[in-house]
Each structure stands twice: as structure tokens, then as C-alpha cells.
C-alpha positions as MATLAB code, in Angstrom:
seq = 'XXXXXXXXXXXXXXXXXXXXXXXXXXXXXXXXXXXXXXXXXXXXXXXXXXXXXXXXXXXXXXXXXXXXXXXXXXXXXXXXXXXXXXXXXXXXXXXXXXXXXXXXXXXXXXXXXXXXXXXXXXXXXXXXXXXXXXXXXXXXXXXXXXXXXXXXXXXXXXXXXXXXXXXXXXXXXXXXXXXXXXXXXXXXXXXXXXXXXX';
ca = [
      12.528   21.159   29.476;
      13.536   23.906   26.550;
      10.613   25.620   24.788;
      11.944   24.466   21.716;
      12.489   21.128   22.613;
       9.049   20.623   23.924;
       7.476   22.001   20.617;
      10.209   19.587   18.871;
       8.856   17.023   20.643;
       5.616   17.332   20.357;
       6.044   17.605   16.327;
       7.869   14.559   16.113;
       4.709   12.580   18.590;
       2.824   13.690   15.898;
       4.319   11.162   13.399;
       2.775    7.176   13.756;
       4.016    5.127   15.896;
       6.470    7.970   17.891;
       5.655    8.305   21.361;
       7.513   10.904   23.548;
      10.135    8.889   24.456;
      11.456    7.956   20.707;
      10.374   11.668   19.809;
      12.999   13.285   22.366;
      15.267   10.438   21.275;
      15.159   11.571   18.312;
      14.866   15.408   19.178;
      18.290   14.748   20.775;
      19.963   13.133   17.906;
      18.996   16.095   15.579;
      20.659   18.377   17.929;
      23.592   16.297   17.408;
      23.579   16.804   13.515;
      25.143   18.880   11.079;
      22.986   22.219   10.865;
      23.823   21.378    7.479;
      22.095   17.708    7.368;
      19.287   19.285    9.689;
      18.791   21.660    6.833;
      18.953   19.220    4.072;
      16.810   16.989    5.759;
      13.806   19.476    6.379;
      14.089   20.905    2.916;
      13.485   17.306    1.595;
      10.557   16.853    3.490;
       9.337   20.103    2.704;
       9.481   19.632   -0.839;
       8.391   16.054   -0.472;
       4.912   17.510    1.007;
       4.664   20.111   -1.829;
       5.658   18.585   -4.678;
       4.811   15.151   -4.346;
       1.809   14.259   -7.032;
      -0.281   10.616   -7.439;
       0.749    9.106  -10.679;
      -2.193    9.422  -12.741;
      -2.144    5.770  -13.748;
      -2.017    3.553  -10.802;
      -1.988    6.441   -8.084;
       1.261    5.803   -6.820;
       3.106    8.202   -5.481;
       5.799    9.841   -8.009;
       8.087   13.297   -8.909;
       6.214   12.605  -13.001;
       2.624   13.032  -13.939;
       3.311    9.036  -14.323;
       5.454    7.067  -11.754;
       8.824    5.025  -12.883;
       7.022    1.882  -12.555;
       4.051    2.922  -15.091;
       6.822    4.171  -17.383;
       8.959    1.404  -17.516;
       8.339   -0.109  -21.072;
      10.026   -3.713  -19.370;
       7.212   -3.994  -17.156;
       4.257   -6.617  -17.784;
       1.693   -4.746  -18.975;
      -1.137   -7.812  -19.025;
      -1.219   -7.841  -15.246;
      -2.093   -5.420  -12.863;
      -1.651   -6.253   -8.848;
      -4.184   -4.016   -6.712;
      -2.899   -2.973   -3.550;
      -4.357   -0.774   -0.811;
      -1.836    1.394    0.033;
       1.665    2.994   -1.694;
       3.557    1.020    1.210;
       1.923   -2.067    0.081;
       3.762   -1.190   -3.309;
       6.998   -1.065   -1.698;
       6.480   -4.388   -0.001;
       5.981   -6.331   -3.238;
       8.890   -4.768   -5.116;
      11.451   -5.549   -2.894;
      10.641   -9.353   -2.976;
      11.493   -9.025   -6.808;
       9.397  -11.372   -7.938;
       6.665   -9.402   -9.668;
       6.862   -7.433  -13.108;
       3.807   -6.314  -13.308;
       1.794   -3.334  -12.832;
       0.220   -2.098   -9.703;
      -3.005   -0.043   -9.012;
      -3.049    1.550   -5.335;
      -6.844    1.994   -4.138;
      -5.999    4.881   -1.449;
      -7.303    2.439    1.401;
     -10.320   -0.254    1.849;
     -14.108    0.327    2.253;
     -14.971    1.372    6.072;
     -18.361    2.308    6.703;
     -16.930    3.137   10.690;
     -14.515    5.416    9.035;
     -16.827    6.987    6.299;
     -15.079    4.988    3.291;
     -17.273    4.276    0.395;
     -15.384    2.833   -2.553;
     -16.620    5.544   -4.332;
     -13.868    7.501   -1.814;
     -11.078    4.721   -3.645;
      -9.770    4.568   -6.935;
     -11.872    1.698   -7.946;
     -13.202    3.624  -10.657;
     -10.003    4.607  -11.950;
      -8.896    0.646  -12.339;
     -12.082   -0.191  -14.186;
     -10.880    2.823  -16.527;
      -7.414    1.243  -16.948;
      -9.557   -2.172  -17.556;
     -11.366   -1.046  -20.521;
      -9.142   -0.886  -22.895;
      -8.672   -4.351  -23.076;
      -4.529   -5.146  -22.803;
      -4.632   -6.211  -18.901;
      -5.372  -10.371  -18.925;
      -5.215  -10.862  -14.983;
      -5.926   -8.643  -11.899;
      -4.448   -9.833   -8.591;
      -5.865   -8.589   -5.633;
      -3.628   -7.787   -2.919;
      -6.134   -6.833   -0.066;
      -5.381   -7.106    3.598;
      -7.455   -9.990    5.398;
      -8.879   -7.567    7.881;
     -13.194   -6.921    7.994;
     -12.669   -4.259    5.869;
     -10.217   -5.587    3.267;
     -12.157   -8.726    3.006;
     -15.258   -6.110    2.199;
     -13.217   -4.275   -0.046;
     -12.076   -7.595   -1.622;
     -15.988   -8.725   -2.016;
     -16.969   -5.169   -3.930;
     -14.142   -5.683   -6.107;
     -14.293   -9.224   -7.526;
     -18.279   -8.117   -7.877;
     -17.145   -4.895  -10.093;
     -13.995   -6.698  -11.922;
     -16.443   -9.968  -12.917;
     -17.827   -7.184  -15.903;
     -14.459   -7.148  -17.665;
     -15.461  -10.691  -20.172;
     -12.311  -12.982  -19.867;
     -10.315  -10.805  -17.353;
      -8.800  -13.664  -14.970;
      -9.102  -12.492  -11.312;
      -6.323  -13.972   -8.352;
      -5.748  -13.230   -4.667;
      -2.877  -13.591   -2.996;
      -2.338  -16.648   -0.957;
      -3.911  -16.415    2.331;
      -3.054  -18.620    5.323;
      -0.661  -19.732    7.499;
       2.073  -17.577    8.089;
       5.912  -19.213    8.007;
       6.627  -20.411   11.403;
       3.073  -19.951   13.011;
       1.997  -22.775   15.290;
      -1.067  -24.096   13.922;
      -3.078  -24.227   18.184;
      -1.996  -19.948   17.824;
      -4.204  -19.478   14.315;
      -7.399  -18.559   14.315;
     -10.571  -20.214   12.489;
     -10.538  -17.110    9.456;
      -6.504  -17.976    8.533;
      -6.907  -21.685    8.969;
      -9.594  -21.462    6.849;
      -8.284  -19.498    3.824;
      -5.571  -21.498    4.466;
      -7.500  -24.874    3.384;
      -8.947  -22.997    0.549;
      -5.638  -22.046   -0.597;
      -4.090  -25.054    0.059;
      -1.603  -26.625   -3.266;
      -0.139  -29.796   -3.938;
       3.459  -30.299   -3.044;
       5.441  -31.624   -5.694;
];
């Protein structure tokens, strides 16, 4: 195998989720491009790296000191949604059924990993709490150890805001999950969660 290709390779194994196989797959298919789109393409990841900046808000990522979503003078400003990640964003847009705000924590405590919430941008949220306009916080934590942790710490911080209402997603039982497959944790949440049918 080519130098180049190797190192290629190697680059693109570096990405999640790309083992060698999808990385010469996809080694193969930039050879196949357009210098021109190979060119475009790397210059928009290169100034993605550089000049992408966390909205000082909600810590989104965003081109502005304040990302679209924080700027967008249609949005409901009484509720904030607090996600763990800017993916996690991304996933509740694109159902379109939340106008909200959002407030990315930059992860979920991890004492294996070193994470502290002091390491997440709890702080930051309590900030964006004081001032008094935001009604309802819904907490959009993943049901891992750690999320549930993170989860914990947070209603404990959030219960100093005096008549802030704080939600959680629905947990449970996912569509099309055979009930003998889920275990004890989801079938429980689920039964906590559980809501009349009308």
C-alpha cells in the first residue's frame, strides 16, 4: 500500500466509529473526487476547527459570540431544555416539536473519567437561572450511571431557583421493544413515567 494512502488511512481511523476498512473506503472515494471538492472540503474543516466558538449562552456550538437558536427572538424564552452534548441539540430540533431554549453541559459527571460538574457548565445554567425569566428546566440526561448522577446533582442544584418547575424527559420503554428484552432500570422508569391514555 501507497505511503500516502497509509497515512490517509490512518487519519481517517482516527475519526469515531471508522475502522480501516470504512477509512480506505473512504480514502478511495476521495481519490475519486474533484481536487476541487477535495479542496473545498478540507478548507471547511479547517476553518470549522479554527473558527468554531461555544455560544456564550447555552454553549452550543456557533459562527456568533451567540448561536442562531439563542438569537432567535421567536424562541420560548421561559424554558430551557438541558442537554449533554451539542448532538443531543441536533436530535431535539429535528423532531420540531420544541421552541425552547437549550443549555449544553459539555458531558455528564464521571468520576472514572475525571468529570466533576465543576468540569460542566452547570454553573453557567444557574447564571442564566438567576435572572428570573426561565419558568421550567427540562432535563434531557442520558439514562446511563453517569447521566443518572449527573441528573441527581442537578435537580439538587436547580431545587434553589424558588418556583422554577423542573421535568425529565420520559424514560421507558422504547417503541417496539419487547417487554421479556427490557431490563429492571427501563421498566422501572417506565412505571414511574407511566400516563393515562385518553
Amino acid at each position: 500500500m501507497s505511503k500516502l494512502l497509509q497515512d490517509v488511512v490512518g487519519e481517517l481511523t482516527k475519526l469515531p466509529g471508522v475502522g480501516r476498512r470504512t477509512a480506505l473506503r473512504l480514502a478511495m472515494h476521495i481519490l475519486r473526487m474533484e481536487r476541487e471538492s477535495v479542496s473545498d472540503m478540507t478548507r471547511s474543516i479547517d476553518r470549522f476547527r479554527t473558527e468554531i466558538r461555544r455560544c456564550a449562552v447555552c454553549n452550543d456550538l456557533s459562527d456568533e459570540e451567540i448561536c442562531p437558536i439563542c438569537s432567535d427572538p421567536e424562541r420560548d424564552r421561559t424554558t430551557i431544555c438541558v442537554v449533554e452534548q451539542v448532538a443531543d441539540v441536533l436530535s431535539i430540533e429535528n423532531t420540531h416539536q420544541y421552541r425552547g431554549l437549550y443549555h449544553v453541559l459539555g458531558g455528564v459527571i464521571s468520576p472514572m473519567q475525571g468529570i466533576a460538574p465543576s468540569d460542566l457548565t452547570i454553573d453557567l445554567l444557574c447564571e442564566r437561572l438567576r435572572g428570573g425569566e426561565v419558568r421550567e428546566v427540562i432535563l434531557a440526561i442520558s439514562t446511563s450511571v453517569e447521566g443518572e448522577t449527573t441528573l441527581f446533582y442537578l435537580m439538587n442544584r436547580l431545587r434553589q431557583f424558588e418556583g422554577l418547575k423542573i421535568t425529565s424527559i420520559a424514560r421507558g420503554i422504547g417503541f417496539g421493544d419487547e417487554l421479556e428484552y427490557v431490563d429492571e432500570l427501563t421498566i422501572t422508569h417506565a412505571l414511574l413515567n407511566r400516563r393515562e391514555i385518553e
